[in-house]
Each structure stands twice: as structure tokens, then as C-alpha cells.
Backbone as numpy.savetxt, mean C-alpha at the origin, in Angstrom:
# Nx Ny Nz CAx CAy CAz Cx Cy Cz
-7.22 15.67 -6.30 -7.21 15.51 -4.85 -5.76 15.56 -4.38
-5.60 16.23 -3.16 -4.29 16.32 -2.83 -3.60 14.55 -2.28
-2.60 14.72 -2.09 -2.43 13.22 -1.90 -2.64 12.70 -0.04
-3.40 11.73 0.18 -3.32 11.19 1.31 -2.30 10.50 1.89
-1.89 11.16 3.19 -0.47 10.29 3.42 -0.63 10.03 4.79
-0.53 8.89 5.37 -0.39 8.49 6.67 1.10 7.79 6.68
1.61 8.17 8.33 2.62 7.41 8.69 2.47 6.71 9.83
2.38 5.43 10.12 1.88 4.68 10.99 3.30 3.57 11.44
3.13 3.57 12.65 4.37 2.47 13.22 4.31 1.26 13.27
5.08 0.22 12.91 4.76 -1.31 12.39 3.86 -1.93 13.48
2.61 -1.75 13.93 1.74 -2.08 14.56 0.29 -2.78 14.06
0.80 -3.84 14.15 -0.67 -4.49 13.65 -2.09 -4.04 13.71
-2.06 -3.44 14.92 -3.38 -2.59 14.63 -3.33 -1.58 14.38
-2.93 -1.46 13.64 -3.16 0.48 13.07 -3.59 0.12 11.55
-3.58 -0.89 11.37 -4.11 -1.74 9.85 -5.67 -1.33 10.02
-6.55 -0.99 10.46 -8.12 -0.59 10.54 -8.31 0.87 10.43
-7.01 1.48 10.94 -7.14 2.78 10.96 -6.62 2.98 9.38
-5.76 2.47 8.51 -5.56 3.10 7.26 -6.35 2.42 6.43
-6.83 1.09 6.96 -8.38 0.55 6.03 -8.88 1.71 5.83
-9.68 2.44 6.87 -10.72 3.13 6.83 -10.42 4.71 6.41
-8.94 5.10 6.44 -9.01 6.04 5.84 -8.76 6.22 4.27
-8.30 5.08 3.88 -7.80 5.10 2.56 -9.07 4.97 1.51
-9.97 4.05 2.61 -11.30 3.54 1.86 -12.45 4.75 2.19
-12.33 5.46 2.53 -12.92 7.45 3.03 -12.40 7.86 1.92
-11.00 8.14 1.77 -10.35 8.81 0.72 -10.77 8.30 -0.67
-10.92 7.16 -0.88 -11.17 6.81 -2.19 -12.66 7.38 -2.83
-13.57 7.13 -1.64 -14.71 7.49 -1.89 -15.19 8.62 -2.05
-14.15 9.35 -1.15 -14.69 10.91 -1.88 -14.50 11.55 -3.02
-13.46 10.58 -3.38 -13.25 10.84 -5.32 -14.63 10.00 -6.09
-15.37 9.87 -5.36 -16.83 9.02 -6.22 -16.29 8.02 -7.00
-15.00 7.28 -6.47 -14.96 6.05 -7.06 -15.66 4.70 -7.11
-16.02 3.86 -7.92 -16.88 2.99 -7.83 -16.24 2.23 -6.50
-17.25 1.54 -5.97 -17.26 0.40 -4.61 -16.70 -0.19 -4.84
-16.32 -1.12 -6.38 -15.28 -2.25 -5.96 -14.66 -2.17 -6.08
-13.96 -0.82 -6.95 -12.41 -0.66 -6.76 -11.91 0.45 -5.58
-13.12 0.83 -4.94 -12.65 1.67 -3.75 -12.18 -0.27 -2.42
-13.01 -0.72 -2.81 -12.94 -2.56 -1.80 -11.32 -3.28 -2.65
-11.03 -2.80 -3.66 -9.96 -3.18 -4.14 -8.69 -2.87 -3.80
-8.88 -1.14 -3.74 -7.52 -0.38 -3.26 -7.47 -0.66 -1.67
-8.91 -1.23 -0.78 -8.26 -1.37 0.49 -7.81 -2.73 0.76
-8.05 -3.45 -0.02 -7.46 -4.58 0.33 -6.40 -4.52 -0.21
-5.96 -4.06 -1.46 -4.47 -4.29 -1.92 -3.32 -3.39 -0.49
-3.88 -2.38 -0.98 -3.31 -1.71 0.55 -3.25 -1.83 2.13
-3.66 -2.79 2.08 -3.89 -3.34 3.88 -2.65 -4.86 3.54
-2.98 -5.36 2.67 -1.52 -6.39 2.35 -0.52 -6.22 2.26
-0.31 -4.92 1.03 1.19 -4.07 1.58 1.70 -3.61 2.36
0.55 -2.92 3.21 1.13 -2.74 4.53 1.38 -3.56 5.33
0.34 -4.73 5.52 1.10 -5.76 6.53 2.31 -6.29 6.54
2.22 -6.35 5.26 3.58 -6.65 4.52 4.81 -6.27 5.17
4.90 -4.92 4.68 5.57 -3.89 4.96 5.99 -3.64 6.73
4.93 -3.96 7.34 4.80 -3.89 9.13 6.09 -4.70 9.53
5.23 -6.33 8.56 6.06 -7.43 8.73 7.42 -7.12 8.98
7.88 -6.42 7.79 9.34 -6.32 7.43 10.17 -5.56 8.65
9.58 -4.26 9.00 10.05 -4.01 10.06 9.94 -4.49 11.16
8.95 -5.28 12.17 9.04 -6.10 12.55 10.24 -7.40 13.04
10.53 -7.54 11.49 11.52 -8.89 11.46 12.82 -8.25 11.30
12.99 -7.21 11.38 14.12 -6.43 11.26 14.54 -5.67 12.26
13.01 -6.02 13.03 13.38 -4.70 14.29 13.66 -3.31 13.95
12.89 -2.84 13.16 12.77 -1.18 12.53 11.77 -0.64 13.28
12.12 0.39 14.28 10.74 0.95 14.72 9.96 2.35 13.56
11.27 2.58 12.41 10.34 3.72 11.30 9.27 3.37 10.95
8.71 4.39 10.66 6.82 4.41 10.38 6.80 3.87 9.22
6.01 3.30 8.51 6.00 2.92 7.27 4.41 3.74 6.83
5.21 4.27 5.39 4.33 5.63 4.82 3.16 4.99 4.36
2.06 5.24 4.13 1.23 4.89 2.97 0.78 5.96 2.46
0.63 6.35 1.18 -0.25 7.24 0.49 -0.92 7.37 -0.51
-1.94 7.88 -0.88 -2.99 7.92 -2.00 -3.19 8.92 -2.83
-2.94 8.28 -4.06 -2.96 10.18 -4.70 -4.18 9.34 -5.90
-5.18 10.20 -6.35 -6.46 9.92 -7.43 -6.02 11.21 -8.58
-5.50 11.07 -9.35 -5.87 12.52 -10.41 -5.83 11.69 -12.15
-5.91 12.21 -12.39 -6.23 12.20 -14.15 -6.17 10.78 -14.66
-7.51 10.35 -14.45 -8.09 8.61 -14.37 -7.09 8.01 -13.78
-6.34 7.69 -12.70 -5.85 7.06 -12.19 -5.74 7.03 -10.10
-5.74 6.23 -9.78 -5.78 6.04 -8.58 -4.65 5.17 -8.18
-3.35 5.55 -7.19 -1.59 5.27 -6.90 -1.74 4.86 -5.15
-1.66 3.86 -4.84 -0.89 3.53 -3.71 -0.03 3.14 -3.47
0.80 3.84 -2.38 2.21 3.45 -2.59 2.30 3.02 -0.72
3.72 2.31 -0.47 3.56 1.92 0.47 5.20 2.14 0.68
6.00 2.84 1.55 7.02 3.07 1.42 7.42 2.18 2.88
8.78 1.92 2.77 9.01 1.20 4.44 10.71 0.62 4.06
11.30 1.21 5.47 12.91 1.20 5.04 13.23 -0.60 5.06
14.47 -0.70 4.05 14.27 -1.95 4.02 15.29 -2.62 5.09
16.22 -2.16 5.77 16.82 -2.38 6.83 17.83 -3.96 6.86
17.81 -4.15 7.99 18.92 -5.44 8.09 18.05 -6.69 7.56
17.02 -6.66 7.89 16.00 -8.13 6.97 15.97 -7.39 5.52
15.66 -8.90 5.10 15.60 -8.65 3.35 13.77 -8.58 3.18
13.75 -7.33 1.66 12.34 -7.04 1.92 11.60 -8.53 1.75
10.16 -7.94 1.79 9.70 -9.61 1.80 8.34 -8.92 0.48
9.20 -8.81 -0.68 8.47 -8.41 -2.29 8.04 -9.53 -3.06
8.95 -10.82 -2.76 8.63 -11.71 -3.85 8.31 -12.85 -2.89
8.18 -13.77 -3.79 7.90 -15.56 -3.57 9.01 -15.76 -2.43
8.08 -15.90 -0.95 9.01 -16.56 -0.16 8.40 -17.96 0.32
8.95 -19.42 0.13 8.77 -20.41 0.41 7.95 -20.88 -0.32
8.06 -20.01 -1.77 6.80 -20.88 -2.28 5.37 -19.85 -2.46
4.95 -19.08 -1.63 4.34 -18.23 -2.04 4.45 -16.62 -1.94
4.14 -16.33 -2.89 4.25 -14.64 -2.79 3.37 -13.58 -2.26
3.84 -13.44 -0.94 3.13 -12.70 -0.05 2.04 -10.84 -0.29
2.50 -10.98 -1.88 1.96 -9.91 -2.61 0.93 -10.27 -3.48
0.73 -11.69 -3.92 -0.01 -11.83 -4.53 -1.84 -11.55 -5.04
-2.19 -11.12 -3.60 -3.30 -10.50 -3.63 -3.24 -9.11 -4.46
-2.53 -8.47 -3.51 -2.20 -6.74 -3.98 -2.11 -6.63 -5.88
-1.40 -7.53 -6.21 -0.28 -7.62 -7.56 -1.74 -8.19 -8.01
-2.92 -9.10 -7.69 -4.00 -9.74 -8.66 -4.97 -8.19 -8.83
-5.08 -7.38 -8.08 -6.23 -6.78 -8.32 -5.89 -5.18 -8.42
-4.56 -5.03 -8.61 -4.06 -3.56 -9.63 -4.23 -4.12 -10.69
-4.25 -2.76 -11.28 -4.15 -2.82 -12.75 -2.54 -2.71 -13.35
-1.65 -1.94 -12.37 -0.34 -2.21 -12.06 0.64 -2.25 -10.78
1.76 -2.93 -10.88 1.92 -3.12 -9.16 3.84 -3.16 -9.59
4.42 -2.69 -8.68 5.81 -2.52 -8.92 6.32 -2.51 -7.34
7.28 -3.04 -7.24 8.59 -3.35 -6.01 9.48 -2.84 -6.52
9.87 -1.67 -5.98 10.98 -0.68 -6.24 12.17 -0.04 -5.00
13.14 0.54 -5.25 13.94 1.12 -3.91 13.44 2.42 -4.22
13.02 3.50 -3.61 12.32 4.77 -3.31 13.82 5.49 -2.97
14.47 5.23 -2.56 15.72 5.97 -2.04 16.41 5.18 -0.86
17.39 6.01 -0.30 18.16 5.48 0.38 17.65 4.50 1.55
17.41 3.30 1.22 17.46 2.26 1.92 15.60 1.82 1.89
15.27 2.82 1.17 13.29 2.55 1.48 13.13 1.79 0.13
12.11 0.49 0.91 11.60 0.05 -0.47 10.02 0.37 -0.55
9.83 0.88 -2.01 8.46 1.18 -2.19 7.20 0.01 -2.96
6.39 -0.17 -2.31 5.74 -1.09 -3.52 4.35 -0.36 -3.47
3.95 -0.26 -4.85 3.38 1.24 -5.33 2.18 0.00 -6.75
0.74 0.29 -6.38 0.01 -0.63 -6.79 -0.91 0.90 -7.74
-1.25 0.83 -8.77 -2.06 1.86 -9.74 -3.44 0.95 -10.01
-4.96 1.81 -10.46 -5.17 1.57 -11.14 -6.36 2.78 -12.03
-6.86 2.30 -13.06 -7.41 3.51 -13.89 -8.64 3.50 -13.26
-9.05 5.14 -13.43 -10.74 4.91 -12.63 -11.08 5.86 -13.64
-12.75 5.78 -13.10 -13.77 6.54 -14.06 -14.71 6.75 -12.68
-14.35 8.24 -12.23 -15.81 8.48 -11.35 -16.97 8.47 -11.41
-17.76 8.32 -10.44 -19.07 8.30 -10.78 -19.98 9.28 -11.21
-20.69 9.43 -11.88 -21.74 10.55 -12.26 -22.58 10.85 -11.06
């Protein structure tokens, strides 16, 4: 499948619109239901996440999301510049605002993507359906 990519502006509601496309996209790879209910919830956290950040930074850039499914594996990544606020990847105050996303990949990574973007990019293995 080619890869799904939306770019959406740190707007709280535009979180229903990449629910529903990411969770479309998954399904047309005949992925099972609960890990198609898995990748949208991990991915609706990162992105809020991610919204957050610009938000608190006052970034009006879009923050990317995209989906790529090929050779047993299923990749969301969530790209979003990390700007004058510090990202918000780990344990802040005590809890880690990723912790959902990070429980229900099979792998999950906080990375810099390039100049100034941080990516946090959640995998996991699939087996389509018959």
C-alpha cells in the first residue's frame, strides 16, 4: 500500500478526521479490528500530543501523520517541528504522556526526523486477514 499521509494544523478537531482516516486505511489492508482499534488510538495520542506541542510553542506547522502497511508490518509516524517548547516525548510531572501509544505498539521510538522535527514513529507486525 502506498503510504497514507495527512497534514493537519494543531487543531483539536481535526483529531476525528485522522481517527477515521487512518482507521479506513488500516482496514483496507484487511487488518484485524484490534489492531486496526490499536493503531487509532496509538495515533490519535501522538497526535494530540504532537498538536499539544505546537500549541505550547505557538507553531502554526501542520503536524504530518502517516501510514505505511507492507511486508508484515504496519508504521505510524507522527512528525511535528519541535520549536521553542521542549517536545513533550517523555515523563512530564510524573507521567508519560505517551504511555498509551508506547503500551500497545509492538515498537515505539522518539526520534529528531531532521532539522528541528521530532518524529515519534509507533510499528507493529500484522498478518492480514484471509
Amino acid at each position: 500500500m502506498p503510504r497514507i499521509e495527512l497534514r493537519l494544523q494543531p487543531d483539536p478537531a481535526l483529531l476525528r478526521v485522522m481517527r477515521v482516516t487512518i482507521a479506513s486505511a488500516a482496514r483496507v489492508q484487511r487488518l484485524d479490528e484490534s489492531l486496526v482499534e490499536d493503531i487509532r488510538l496509538a495515533a490519535t495520542e501522538a497526535t494530540a500530543e504532537a498538536m499539544a506541542a505546537h500549541t505550547d510553542a505557538e507553531i502554526g506547522d501542520a503536524v504530518v501523520v502517516g501510514l505505511d502497511v507492507a511486508d508484515h508490518e504496519a508504521v505510524v509516524s507522527v512528525d511535528h517541528v519541535a520549536g521553542r517548547g521542549r517536545p513533550r516525548t517523555a515523563a512530564d510531572e510524573g507521567v508519560d504522556r505517551l504511555a498509551v501509544a508506547a503500551g500497545v505498539a509492538d515498537g515505539f521510538e522518539v526520534r529528531t526526523a531532521g532539522a528541528g522535527t521530532t518524529r515519534i514513529e509507533m510499528r507493529w507486525s500484522t498478518e492480514p486477514l484471509s
